[in-house]
N, C-alpha and C positions, 0 to 999 in steps of 0.2 A: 348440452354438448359435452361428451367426455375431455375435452383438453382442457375445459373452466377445473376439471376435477382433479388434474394434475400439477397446476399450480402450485408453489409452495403459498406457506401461510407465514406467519409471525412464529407459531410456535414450535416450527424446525429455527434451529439452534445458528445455522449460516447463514438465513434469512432474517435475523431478529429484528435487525435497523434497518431493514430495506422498504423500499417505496414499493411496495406490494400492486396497488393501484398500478403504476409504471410498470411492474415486473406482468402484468398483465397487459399491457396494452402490447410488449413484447412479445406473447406470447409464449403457450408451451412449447413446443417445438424447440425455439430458440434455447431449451434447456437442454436438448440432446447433442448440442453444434458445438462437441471440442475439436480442439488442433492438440492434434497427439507428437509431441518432438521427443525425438530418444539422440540425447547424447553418448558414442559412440566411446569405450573404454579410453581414455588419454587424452580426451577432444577437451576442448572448451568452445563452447556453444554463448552468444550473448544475443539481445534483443532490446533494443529500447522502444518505448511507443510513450505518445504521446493521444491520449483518448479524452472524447466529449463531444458531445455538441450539443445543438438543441433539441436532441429528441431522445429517448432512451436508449442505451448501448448495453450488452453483454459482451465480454470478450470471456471465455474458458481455454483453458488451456492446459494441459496436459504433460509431465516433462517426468523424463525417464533418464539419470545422470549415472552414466556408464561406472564401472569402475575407475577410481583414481582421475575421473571425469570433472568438470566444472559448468555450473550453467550458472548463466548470469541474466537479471531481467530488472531492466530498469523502467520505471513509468511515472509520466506526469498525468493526473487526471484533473479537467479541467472542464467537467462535463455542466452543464445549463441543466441538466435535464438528469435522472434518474440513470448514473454511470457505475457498471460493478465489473472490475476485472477480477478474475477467478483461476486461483494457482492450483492444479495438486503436484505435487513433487515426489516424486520416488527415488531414492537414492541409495546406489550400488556402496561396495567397499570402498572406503578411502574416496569417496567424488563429495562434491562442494557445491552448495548452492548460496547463491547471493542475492536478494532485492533491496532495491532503492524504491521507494515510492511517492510520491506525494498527492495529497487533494487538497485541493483552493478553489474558495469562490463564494459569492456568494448566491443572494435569489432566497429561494425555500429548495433546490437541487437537494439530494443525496448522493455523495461518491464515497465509493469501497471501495476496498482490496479484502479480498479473502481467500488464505492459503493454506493448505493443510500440506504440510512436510512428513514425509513417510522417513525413518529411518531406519530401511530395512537392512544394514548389514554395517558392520563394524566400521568404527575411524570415521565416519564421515560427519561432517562439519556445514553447518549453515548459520547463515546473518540475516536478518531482516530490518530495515531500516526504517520507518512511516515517519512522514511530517503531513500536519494536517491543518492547512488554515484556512477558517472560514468568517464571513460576517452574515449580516441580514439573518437570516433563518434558515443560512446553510447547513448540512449535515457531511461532514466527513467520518467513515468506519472502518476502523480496520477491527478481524476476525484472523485471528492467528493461530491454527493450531498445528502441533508440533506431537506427534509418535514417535516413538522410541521400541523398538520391535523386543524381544528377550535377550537376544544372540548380538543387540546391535552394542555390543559394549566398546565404551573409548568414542561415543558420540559426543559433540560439543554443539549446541545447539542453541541460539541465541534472538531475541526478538526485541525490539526497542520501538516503542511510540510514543512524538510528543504532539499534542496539540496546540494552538493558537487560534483564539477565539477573539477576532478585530472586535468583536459586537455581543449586548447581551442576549440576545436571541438566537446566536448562534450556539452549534452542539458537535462535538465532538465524541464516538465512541470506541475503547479499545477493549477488546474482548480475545485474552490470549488463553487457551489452552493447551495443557500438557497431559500427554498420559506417557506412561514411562514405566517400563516392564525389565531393563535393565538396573545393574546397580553402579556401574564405573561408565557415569556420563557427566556430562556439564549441560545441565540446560537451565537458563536465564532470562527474563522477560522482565520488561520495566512497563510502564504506561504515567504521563503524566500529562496534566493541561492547565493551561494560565493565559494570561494577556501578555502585552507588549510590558517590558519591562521600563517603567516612566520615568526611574533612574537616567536611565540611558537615552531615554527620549530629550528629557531634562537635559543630559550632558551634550548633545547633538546639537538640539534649539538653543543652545548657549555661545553655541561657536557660529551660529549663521544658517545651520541648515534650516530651508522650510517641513516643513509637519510633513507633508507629501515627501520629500525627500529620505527626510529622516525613517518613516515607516518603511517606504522602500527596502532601504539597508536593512534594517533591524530583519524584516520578513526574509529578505536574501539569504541573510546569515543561518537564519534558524532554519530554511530550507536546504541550504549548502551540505545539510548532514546526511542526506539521503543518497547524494550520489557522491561522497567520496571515496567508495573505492571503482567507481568510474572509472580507466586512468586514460579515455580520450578526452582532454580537454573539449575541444568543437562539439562535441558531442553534449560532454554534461553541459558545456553550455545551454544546450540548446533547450535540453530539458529545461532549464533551469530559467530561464528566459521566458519558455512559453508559461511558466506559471506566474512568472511575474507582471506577464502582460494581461494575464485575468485580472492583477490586483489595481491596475491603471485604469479599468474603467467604473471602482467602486468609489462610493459617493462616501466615504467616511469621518 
């Protein structure tokens, strides 16, 4: 059947870490199904979502950030099951793009983010945020890549990912690209990943907190970073809660 032959494989470059298997039971089809949003010149556009469950999900998404525009996309993924939200962004003069992200959980799941930011015209400015925790034989990816068009000079462009691995079976991957055709730009990308810092666990179980407790906070904190420039409280709440209620049912 011609649609098994459209599948991606492992060796396209946005697919690397994905559950292939999964990306199949989805089928192809599900690779043509974007939601195209165009932010309008002076707009600020926002979305938050909260994605996962127990069977495989695709979200793609589309985003067109008008002139002197702003689009903003914040997401918890807290997927059981083979979860990839997928950004491309296109960005006018002087407009601004923002994500927050995060994946948690455990099982053997895989969740991603992967975004490709266009910087087709001068001045314009994005951030990308990832926090990534996982235990058991989770996998969280983020896949970030960033253009920079010839003309697009005075871009500031920015990507940041930490991971958090509760477990040693667990894996985290961050994969950022740049290409950059300009020469008066700013663009920067970190990636790092480690455990719970034991220091501070030590200092926590010194004062009384229990271990369950104690991890709580610690995860909070190191998640917290993803949606600060959020500025609805209720909101980042909420994101921020729903990953934490993944971490209350792992056996650690």
């Amino acid at each position: 059947m011609p649609e098994a032959a459209t599948l991606p494989t492992r060796r396209d470059e946005a697919w690397r870490y994905a559950d292939i298997d999964a990306v199949a039971r989805i089928g192809a089809t599900a690779l043509d199904q974007w939601r195209d949003i165009t932010v309008e010149a002076g707009e600020t556009w926002r979305e938050t979502m909260v994605i996962g469950g127990n069977a495989p999900e695709l979200h793609r998404i589309r985003l067109t950030v008008g002139k002197g525009a702003r689009g903003e996309l914040f997401a918890t993924n807290v997927g059981q099951d083979f979860t990839r939200l997928e950004i491309e962004i296109t960005l006018e003069e002087g407009a601004h793009f923002e994500f927050g992200g995060v994946t948690i959980g455990g099982g053997n799941a895989v969740r991603e983010f992967v975004t490709k930011t266009v910087h087709a015209h001068p001045n314009g400015t994005s951030n990308q945020t990832v926090r990534s925790v996982h235990w058991g034989t989770g996998t969280g990816n983020f896949l970030g890549e960033i253009k920079v068009a010839r003309h697009a000079q005075k871009t500031d462009a920015a990507q940041d990912f930490k991971g958090l691995l509760l477990e040693a079976g667990a894996s985290a991957n961050a994969v950022p690209q740049l290409e950059i055709f300009a020469d008066d730009v700013k663009c920067a990308h970190g990636a790092t990943i480690g455990q719970l810092d034991e220091s501070a666990r030590f200092y926590m179980a010194a004062r009384g907190l229990s271990p369950e407790v104690t991890q709580r906070l610690l995860v909070q904190a190191f998640l917290g970073d993803a949606f600060v420039e959020l500025d609805d409280e209720e909101t980042r709440s909420a994101l921020l809660n729903a990953a934490l209620k993944a971490l209350e049912g792992a056996d650690l």
